[in-house]
C-alpha positions as a printed Julia matrix, in Angstrom:
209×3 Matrix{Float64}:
 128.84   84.77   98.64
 128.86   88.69   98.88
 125.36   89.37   99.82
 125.21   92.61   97.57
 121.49   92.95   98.04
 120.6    92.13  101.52
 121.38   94.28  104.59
 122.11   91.51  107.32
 122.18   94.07  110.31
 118.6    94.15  109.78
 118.8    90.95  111.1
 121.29   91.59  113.82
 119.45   94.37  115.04
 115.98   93.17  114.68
 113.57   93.68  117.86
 113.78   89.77  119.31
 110.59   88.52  121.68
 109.55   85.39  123.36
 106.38   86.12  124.01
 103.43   84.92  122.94
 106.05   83.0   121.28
 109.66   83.73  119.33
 110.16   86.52  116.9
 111.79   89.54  115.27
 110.86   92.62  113.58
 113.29   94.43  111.6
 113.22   97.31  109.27
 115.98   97.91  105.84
 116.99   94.57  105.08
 116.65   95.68  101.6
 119.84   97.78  100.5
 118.86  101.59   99.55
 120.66  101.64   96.92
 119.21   98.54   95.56
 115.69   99.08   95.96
 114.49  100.94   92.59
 116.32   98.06   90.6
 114.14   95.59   92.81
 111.05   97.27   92.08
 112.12   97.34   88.55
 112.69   93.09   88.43
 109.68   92.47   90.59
 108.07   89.51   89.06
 105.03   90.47   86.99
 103.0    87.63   89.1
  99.23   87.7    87.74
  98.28   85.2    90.01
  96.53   85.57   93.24
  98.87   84.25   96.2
 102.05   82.8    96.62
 103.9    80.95   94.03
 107.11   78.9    94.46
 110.42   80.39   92.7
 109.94   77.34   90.51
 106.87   79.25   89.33
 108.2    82.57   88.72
 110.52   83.89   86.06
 112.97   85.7    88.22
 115.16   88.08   86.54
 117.66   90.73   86.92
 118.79   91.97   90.82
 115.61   90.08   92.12
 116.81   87.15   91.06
 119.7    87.92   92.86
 117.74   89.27   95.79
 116.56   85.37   95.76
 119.76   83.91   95.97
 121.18   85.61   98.37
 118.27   85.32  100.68
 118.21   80.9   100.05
 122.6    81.25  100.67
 123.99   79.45  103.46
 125.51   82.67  104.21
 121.88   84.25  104.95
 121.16   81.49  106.97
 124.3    81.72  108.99
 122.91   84.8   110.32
 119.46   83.67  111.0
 121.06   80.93  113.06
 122.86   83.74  114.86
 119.79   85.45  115.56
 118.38   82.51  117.22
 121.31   80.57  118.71
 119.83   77.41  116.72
 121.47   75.88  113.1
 119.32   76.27  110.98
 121.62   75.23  107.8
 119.92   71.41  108.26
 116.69   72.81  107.06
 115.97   72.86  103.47
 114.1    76.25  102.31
 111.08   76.73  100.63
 111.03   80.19   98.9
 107.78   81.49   97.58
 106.52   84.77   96.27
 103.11   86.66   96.23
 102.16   89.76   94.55
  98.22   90.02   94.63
  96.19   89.45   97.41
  92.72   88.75   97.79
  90.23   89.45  100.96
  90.0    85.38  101.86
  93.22   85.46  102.97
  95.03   86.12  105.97
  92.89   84.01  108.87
  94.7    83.19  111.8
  96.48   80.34  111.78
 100.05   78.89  113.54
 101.7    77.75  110.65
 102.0    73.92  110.17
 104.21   71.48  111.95
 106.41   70.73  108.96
 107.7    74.79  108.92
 110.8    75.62  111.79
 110.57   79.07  110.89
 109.11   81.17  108.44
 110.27   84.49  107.57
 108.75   87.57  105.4
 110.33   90.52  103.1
 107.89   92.8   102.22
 108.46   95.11   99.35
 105.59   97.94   99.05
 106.23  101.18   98.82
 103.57  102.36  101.04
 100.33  101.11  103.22
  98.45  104.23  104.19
  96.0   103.96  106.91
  94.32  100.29  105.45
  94.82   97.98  108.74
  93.92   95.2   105.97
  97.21   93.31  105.02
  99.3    93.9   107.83
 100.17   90.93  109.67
  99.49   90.76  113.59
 101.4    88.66  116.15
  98.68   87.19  118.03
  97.81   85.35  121.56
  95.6    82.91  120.0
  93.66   81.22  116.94
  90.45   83.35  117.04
  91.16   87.28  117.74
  92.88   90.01  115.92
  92.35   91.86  119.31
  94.65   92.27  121.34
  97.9    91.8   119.72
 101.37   91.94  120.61
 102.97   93.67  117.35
 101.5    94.79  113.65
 103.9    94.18  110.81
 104.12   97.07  108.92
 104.1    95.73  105.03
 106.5    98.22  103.96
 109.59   98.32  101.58
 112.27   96.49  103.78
 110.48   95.16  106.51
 111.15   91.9   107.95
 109.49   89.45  110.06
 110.25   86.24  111.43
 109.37   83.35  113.88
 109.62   80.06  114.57
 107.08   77.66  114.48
 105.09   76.63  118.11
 101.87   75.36  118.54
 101.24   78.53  119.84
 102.68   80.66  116.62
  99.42   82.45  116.3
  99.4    85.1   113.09
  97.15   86.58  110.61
  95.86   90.08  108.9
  92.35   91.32  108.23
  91.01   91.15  104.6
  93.04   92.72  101.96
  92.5    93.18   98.15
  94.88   94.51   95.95
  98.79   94.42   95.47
 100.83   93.12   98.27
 104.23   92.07   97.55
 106.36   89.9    99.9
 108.96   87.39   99.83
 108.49   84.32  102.57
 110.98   81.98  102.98
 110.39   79.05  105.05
 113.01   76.92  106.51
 111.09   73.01  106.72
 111.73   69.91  108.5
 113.58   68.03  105.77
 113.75   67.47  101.93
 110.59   65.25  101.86
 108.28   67.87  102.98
 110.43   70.34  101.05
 108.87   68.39   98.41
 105.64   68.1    99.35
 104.78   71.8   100.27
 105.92   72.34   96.46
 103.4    70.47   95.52
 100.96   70.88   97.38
 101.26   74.52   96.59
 101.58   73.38   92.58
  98.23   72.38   93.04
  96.48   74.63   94.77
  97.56   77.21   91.64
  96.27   74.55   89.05
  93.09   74.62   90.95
  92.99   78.93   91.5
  93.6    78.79   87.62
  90.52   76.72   86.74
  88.15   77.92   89.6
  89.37   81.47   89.64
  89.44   81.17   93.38
């Protein structure tokens, strides 16, 4: 596959850090040229949080956007990036849109992820600190932290799961569009985080919450 969409020296030239654990931070892994049909064939998601792809009618260059992101070619050049394979790990691609202020609490990630990585695809954040993610040194503090994720058109973050993966954002309410892709364990909990997350939307659409 031609990845059409997806500028892969992003990747390549990404800031990578060990500490407090492994990660990048890029910037412009969308193509310019791309980016106003993207906005265009963002999904109209009405739902708060993240959905599964299975969830969402994707349509026009996102949909494309999609594939290319889930293509082993993609993934060839995470597993550059990290000097690990990752093309045994299945991928679990979900998509969020609307935000609300209950989420975002610090957390690691659970044991099931390898890595997770995030797109983000606003046009602008302002001066807000809510929403923008934080690399952090553990599970209670915002304060200090070792990088802010800037939830901008293009951006990209990734890391690999530790017991020490430590990440969050303060409250945010509003629009908030990104694009995480996690790479998991194997097909079983592939499986399992799709439902799991299946449910949690049945119950958001009868609660509200």
């Amino acid at each position: 596959m031609t990845l059409s969409l997806v500028n892969t020296d992003a990747i390549r030239e990404a800031t990578l850090s060990r500490e407090p654990y492994d990660y990048f931070l890029g910037s412009g892994i969308l193509k310019e040229e791309a980016i106003p049909d993207l906005k265009r064939d963002f999904p109209d998601i009405q739902k708060p949080g993240y959905l599964t792809v299975e969830e969402v009618q994707l349509k026009g260059k996102f949909k494309t956007l999609i594939e290319e992101l889930e293509s082993p070619e993609f993934t060839e050049v995470i597993s550059q990036k990290w000097g690990k394979d990752m093309h045994p790990y299945p991928r679990l691609t979900t998509i969020m849109k609307r935000s609300q202020p209950k989420y975002g609490a610090i957390h690691t990630d659970g044991p099931s992820k390898v890595m997770t990585m995030l797109v983000y695809m606003n046009d602008d954040w302002g001066q807000d600190e809510g929403g923008r993610l934080r690399v952090l040194y553990d599970g209670e503090h915002f304060e200090p932290y070792a990088v802010e994720v800037p939830p901008v058109m293009g951006t990209v973050f990734g890391f690999l799961r530790s017991d020490k993966s430590w990440h969050g954002h303060r409250p945010f309410a509003g629009e908030r569009k990104v694009i995480q892709i996690a790479w998991v364990k194997d097909a079983q909990e592939l499986e399992r985080k799709k439902r799991s997350n299946k449910m949690a939307q049945f119950f958001k659409g009868i609660f509200g919450r």
